[in-house]
C-alpha positions as CSV (number, residue, x, y, z in Angstrom):
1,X,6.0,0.6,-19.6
2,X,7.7,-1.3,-22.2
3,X,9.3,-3.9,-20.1
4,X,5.4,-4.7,-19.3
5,X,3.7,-5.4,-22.5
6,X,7.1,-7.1,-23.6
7,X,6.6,-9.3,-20.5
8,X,3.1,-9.6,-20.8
9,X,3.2,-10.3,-25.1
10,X,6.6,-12.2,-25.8
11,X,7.4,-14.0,-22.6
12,X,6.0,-18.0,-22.0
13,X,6.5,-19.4,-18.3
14,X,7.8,-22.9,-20.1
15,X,10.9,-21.1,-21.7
16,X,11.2,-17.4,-21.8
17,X,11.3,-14.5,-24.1
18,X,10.2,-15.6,-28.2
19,X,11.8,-14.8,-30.7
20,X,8.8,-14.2,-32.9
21,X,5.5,-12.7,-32.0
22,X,2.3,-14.7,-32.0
23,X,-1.2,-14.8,-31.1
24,X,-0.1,-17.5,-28.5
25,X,3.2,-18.0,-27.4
26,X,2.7,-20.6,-24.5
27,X,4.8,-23.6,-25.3
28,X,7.3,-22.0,-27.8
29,X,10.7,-22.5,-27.8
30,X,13.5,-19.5,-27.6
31,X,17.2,-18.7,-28.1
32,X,19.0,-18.5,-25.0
33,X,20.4,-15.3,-25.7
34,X,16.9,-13.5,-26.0
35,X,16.2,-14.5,-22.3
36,X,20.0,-13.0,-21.3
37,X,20.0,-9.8,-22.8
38,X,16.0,-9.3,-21.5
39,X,17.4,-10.3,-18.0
40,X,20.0,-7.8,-18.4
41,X,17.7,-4.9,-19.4
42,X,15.3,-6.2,-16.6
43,X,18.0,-6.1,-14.1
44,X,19.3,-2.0,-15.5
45,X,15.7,-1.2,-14.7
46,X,15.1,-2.8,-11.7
47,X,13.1,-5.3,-12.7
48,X,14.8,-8.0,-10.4
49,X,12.2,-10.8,-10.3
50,X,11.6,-10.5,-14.0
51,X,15.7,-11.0,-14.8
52,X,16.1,-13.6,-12.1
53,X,13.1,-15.4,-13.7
54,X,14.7,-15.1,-17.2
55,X,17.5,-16.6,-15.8
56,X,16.1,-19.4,-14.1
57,X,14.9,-20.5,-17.9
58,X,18.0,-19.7,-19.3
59,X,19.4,-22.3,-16.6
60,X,17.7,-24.9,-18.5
61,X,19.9,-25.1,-21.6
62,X,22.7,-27.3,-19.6
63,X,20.3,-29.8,-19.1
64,X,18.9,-30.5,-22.4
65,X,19.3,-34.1,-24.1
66,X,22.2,-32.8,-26.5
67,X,25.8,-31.2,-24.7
68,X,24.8,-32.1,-21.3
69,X,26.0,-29.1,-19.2
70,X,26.5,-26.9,-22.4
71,X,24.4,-23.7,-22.9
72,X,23.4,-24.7,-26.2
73,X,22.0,-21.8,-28.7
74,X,18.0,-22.8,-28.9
75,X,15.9,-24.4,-26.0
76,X,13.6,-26.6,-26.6
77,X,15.3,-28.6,-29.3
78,X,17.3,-27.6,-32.1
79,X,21.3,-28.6,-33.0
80,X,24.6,-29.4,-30.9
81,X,25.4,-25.4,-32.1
82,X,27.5,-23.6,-29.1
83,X,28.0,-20.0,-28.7
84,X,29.4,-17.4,-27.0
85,X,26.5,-15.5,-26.6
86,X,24.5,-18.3,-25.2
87,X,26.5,-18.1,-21.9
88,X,28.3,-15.1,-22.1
89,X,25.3,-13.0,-21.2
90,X,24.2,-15.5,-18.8
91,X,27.6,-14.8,-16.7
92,X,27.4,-11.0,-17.1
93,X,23.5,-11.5,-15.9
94,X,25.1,-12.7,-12.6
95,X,27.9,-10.0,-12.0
96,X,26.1,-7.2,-13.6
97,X,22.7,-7.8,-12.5
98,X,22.2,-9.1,-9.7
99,X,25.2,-8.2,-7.9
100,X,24.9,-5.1,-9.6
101,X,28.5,-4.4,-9.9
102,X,29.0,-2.0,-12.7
103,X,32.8,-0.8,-14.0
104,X,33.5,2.5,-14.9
105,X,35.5,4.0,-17.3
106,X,36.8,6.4,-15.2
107,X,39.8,4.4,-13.7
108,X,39.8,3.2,-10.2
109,X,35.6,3.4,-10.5
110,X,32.6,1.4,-10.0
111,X,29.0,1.8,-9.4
112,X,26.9,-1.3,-7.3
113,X,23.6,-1.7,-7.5
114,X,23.0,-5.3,-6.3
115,X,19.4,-7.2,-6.6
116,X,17.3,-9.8,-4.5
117,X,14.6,-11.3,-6.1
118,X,11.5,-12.5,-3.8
119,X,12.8,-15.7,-3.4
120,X,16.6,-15.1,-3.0
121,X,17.9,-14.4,0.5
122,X,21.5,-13.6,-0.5
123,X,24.5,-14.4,-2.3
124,X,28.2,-13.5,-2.5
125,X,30.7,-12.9,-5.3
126,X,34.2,-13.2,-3.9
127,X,37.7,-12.1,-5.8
128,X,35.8,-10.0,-7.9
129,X,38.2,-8.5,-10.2
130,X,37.6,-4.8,-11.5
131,X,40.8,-3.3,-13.6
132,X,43.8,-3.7,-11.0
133,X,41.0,-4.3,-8.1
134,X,39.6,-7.1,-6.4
135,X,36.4,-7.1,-4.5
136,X,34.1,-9.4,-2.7
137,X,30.5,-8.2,-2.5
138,X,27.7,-10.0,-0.4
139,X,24.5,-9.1,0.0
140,X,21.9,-10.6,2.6
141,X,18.6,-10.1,3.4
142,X,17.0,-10.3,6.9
143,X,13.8,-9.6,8.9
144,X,13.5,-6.3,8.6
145,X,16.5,-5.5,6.5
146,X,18.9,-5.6,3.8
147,X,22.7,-5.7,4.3
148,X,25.6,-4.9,2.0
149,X,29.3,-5.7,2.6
150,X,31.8,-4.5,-0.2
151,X,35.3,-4.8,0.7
152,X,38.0,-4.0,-1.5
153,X,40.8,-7.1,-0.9
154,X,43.4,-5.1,-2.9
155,X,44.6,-3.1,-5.1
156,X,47.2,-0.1,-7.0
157,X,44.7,2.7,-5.6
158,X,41.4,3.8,-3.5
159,X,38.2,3.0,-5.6
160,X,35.8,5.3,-5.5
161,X,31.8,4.7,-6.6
162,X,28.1,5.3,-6.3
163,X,26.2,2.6,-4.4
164,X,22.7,3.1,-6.2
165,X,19.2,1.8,-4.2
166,X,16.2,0.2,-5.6
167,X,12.7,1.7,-5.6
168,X,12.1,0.3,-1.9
169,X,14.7,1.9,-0.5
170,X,13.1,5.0,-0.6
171,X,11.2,4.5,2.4
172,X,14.1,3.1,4.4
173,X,16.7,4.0,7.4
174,X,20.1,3.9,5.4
175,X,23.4,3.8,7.0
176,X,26.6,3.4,6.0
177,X,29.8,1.6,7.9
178,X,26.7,2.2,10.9
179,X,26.1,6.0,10.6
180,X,23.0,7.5,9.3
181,X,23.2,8.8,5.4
182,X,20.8,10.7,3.5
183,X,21.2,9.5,-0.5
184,X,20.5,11.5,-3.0
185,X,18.7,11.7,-6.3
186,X,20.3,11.4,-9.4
187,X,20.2,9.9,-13.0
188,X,21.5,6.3,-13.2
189,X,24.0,6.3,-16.3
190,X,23.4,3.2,-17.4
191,X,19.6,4.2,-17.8
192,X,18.9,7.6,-17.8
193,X,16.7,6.4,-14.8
194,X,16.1,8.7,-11.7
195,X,17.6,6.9,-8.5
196,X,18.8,7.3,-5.4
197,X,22.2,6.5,-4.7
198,X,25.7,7.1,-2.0
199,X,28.9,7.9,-2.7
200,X,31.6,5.6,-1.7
201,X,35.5,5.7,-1.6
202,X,37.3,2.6,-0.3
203,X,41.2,2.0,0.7
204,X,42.5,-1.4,0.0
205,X,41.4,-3.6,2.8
206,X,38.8,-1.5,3.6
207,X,34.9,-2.4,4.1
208,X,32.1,-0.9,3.2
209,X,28.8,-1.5,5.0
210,X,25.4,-0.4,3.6
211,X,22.3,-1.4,5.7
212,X,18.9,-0.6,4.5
213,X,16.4,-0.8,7.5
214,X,12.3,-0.9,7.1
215,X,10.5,1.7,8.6
């Protein structure tokens, strides 16, 4: 697979994903927005530990010697230069990627596909705003299990979406608002990918509960 050898080839542990290919890469320094926009590929394809990873070296930029707090452009080194795509990404990396939570054109529609890496038990995005929507979205590992909660604050009109599963859930006991559901196989659009997924409709105030259980 591509996202392999890219891994493998252009990524350093000390600061991310290269700008330049070389016969050794340890040590080099990188633009901030190559490690975003490789997390956000690496989070479309599943590749959770390898965007949250990205991430955490991304994270470094506010901490360098020069803007302290600023994402500046280049890390290690380089100028006091700011810019949009240093942090930009970096934000969409967090809504889009690992919460998953994917606008659609369509009005009143949104796909979720949130993400744990290994060592994340859970998070929650809260007042979540999507066209004339708001949603909060938290999602929680435990011992055997992975739980879900979407609910839709407010808004002009139901939203209606796909919930879409990673790899693992495959082999899992799914239910949804504490029924049993049987997902079905389709081709994520932001990928082309083959996934499974549920279909979802919410009223404003409603919850939505999705629980992935380990055989």
């Amino acid at each position: 697979m591509a996202l392999d050898r890219i891994q493998k080839e252009w990524v350093n542990d000390q600061w991310g994903f290269v700008h330049q290919w070389k016969p050794r890469i340890a040590g080099e320094g990188v633009g901030v927005v190559h490690n975003n926009v490789l997390a956000q590929t690496a989070f479309a394809h599943g590749r959770t530990d390898l965007g949250w990873r990205l991430m955490q070296l991304s994270a470094k930029a506010p901490r360098e010697e020069r803007m302290l707090g600023a994402f500046d452009e280049t890390i290690p080194g380089g100028g006091d230069l700011l810019q949009l795509w240093s942090f930009g990404p970096f934000l969409e990396c967090i809504i889009e990627g690992v919460a998953g939570i994917l606008p659609q054109s369509r009005p009143h529609r949104v796909d979720l596909f949130p993400q744990l890496p290994r060592n994340l038990e859970w998070f929650k995005i809260t007042d979540c705003r999507i066209g004339s929507h708001r949603v909060t979205l938290e999602h929680r590992k435990h011992a055997r299990s992975v739980t879900t909660h979407v609910t839709l604050l407010r808004g002009d009109a139901p939203m209606s979406g796909t919930f879409w599963l990673s790899d693992a859930a495959a082999s899992a006991i799914l239910e949804m608002n504490g029924k049993p559901i049987t997902p079905r196989r389709q081709a994520m659009p932001t990928t082309g990918l083959s996934r499974l997924a549920l279909s979802f409709e919410l009223q404003p105030g409603q919850e939505l509960i999705v629980t992935q259980t380990s055989p």
